[in-house]
N, C-alpha and C positions, 0 to 999 in steps of 0.2 A: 504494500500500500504506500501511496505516495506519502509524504508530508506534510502537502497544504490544506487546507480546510478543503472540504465538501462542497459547500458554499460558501461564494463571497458577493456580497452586496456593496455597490459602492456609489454612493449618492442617486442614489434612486429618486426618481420623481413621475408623479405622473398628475395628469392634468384632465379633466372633464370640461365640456362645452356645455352649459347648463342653461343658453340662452333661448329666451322666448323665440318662437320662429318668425324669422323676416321678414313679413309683414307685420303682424305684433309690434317689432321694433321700430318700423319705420313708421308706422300710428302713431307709438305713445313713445318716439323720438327717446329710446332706450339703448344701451349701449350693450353689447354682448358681455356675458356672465362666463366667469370660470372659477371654477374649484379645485385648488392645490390640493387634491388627497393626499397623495404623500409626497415628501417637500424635503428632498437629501438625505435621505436613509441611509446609513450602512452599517454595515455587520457583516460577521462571518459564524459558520456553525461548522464544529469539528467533527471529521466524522463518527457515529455511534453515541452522539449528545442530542442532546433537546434543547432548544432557544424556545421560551417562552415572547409571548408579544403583551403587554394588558396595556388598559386602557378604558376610558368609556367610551361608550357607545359613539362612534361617527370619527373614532380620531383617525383613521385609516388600515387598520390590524387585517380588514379582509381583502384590502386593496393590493396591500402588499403580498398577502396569500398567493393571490390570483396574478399578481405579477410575476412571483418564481416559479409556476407552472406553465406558466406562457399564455393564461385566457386572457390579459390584460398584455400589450406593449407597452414600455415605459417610453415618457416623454422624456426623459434621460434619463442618461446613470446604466450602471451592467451590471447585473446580475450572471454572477459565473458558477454554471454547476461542474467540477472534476476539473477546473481550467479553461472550461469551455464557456461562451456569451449563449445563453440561454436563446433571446433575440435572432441573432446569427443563426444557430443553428438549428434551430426549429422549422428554417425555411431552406434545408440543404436535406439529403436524402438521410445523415444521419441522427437528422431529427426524432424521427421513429424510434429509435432506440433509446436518445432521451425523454419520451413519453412513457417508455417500459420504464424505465431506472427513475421516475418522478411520478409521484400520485398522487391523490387528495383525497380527503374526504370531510366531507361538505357538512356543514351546520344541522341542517333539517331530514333527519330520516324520514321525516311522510313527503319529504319535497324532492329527495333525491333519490325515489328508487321510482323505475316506473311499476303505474300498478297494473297492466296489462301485462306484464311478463311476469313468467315463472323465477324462482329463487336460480335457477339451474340458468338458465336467460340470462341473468343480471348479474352474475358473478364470472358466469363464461363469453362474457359478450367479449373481454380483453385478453383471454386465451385464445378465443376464434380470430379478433383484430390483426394479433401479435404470429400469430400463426405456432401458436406454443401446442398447441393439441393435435392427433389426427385421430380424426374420427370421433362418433359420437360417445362411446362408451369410455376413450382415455378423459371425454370433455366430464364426464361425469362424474368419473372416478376424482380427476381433480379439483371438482366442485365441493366435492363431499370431502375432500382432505382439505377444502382450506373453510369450510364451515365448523369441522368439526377441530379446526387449532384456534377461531374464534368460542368454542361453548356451544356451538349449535349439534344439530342431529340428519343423521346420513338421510331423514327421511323429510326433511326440509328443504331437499329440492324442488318438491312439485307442489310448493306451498307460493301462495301468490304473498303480497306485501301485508295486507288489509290484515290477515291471519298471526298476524306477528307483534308483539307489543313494543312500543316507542325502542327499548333497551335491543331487546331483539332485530329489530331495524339494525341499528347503528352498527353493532355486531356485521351485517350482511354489507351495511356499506365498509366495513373494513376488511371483508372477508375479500370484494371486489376490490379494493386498493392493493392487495396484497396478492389479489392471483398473479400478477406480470414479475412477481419476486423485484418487487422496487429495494432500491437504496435511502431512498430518501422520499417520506411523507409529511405533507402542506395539511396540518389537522386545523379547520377552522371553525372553535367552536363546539366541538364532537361532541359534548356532553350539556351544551347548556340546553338543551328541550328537554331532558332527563332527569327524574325523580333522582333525590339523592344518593337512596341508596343503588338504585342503577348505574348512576355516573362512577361509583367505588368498581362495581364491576367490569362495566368498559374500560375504568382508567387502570384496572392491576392488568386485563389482558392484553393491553398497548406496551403498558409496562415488560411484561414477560413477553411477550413480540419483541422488544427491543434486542432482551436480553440472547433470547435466542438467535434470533438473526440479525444483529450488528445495527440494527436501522437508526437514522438518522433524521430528527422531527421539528419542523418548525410548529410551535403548538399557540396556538392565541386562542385567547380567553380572557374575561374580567372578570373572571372568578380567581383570587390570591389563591384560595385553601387550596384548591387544584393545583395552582401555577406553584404552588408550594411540594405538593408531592410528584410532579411530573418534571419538574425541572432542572438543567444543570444551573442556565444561563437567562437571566431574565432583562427583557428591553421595555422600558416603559413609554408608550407615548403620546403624545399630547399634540392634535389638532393639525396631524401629520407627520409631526417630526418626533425622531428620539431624545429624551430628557433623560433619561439614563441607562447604565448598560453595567453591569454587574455581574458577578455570581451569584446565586440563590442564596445563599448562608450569610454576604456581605449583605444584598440588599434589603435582608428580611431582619437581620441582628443590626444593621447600621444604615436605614435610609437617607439620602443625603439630599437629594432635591425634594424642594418644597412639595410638590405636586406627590410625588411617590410616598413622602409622609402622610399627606393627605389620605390615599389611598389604603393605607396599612391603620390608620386612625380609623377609618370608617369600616373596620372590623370591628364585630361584638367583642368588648371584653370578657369573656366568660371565667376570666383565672381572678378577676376584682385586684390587678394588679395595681393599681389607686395609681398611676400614670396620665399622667396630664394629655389629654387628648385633643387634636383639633378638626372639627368635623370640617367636611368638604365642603367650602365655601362655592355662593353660585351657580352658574350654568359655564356649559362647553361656548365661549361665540359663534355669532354667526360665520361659519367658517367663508364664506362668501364676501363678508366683511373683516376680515380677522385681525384681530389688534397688532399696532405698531411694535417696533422694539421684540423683548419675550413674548410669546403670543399670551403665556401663563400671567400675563402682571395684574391684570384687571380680578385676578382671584387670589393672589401671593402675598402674605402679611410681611413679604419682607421687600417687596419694591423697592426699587428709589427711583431716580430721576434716568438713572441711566440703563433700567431695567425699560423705561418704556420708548428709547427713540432707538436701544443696541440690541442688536439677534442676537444670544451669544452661539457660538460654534460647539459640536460636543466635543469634548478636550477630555485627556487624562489627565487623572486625578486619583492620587491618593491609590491606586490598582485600580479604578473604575471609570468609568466615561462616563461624563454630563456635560450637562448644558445649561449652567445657571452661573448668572455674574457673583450672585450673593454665597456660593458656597468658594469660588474663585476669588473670591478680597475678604473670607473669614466671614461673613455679618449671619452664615446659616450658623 
């Protein structure tokens, strides 16, 4: 195996067209609208780790998903999987093989399986794709050995979706992520439509998938408790960009950007460790209008003047990357 990372991500951006349609605008004399989803990302993920993404809702976590799988192009920036510009080569003949070696699995299991097909249908659609089977009866056999490494049953092929409980889903969308024997899987979400105690179950079978076969996960989610047992490396972000980039064990024992305390605050105390707490201040902005300077200041009790006309850059620090002027001049 080589030495570099798995993935590398390097200033990633991507940009949407959100404007009223053309006529629209030249009525009501409107100028076209765009939304920075993600706005200089980067990171790398070594192989057989997991990068966590959290965040709330809208700050880009599934945008970026969807960019290192290739369903989204970036409006700049490279994403490189094994060395390779994901971009570049997805539009060259050995694209195909980077779609075997790269998978996803998607947020909504009633949204991501079709319900006219068989279990058998939907997990072998990417062995038939890929040309990994001959014939009907090897398509079967290794339907049923990758159902039955997710917890399911050999007799759960000729089972439609409808017949299956939310946990049970998820399972089948992993069971499909995993027929093409990937390297590396884009989990967006996997467990938030899932009962608690469901989501333990999916998340120790990911877990033991890892173990067993070497895999390597980009996992977002804004659920900590999760991003706490799933994780090596955790990236925090805020309204596209990363605020901070950590180990697990650093950023859960020593949060350093304001925003990220924020987010480890707004955990229940359940241990009454009488720890002075501050709850998350405000709303996410209009990201269409997004504040000058830190986009974070308009919610940060540590602003000052130069928090709201300077971006700061993510920068090392102390072993970890951020992006805040106030932990860079001491005032966090």
């Amino acid at each position: 195996m080589s030495n570099h990372p798995l993935v590398e991500v390097k200033d990633l951006a991507k940009i949407f067209d959100v404007s009223a349609p053309w006529l629209n605008r030249v009525v009501e004399r409107k100028p076209k609208m765009y939304v920075h989803a993600v706005d200089g990302v980067s990171f790398t993920i070594e192989r057989g780790k997991t990068l966590a993404l959290v965040g709330e809702s809208g700050c880009g976590k599934s945008t970026v998903a969807r960019l290192l799988v290739g369903l989204y192009k970036p409006t700049q920036g490279v994403v490189s999987f094994d060395g390779a510009d994901i971009a570049a080569t997805l539009a060259t003949p050995e694209g195909r093989t980077l779609r075997r070696r790269t998978q996803m699995i998607f947020q909504d299991p009633y949204a991501s399986l079709n319900p006219r097909w068989k279990v058998q249908d939907i997990v072998g659609e990417p062995l038939r794709e890929h040309g990994m089977v001959n014939g009907s009866d090897e398509l079967q056999q290794r339907v049923i050995a990758l159902l039955q490494s997710v917890g399911l049953a050999a007799a759960d092929v000729e089972k439609f979706p409808h017949q299956f409980s939310g946990g049970q889903r998820q399972r089948i969308s992993i069971a499909r992520a995993l027929a093409t024997q990937p390297e590396f899987l884009v989990c967006d979400e996997p467990t938030s439509a899932l009962d608690v105690s469901v989501q333990a179950q999916v998340l120790n079978i990911m877990k033991d998938l890892q173990r067993e076969r070497g895999l390597t996960y980009l996992f977002i989610s804004h659920n900590l408790a999760v991003v706490r047992h799933v994780a090596d490396q955790v990236g925090v972000m805020y309204l596209g960009r990363l605020v901070e980039l950590a180990d697990k064990k650093d950023l859960f024992d020593n949060p350093r950007h304001p925003y990220t305390r924020m987010l480890l605050d707004a955990i229940p105390d359940i241990h009454m460790t009488g720890r002075s707490r501050t709850p998350v201040q405000g709303e996410v902005p209009n990201p269409l209008n997004p504040p000058s300077g830190c986009s974070f200041h308009p919610r940060c009790p540590l602003a000052n003047d130069r928090c709201k006309v300077e971006r700061p850059a993510l920068a090392e620090f102390q072993g970890i990357k951020i992006a805040c002027h106030a932990v860079a001049e001491g005032r966090a």
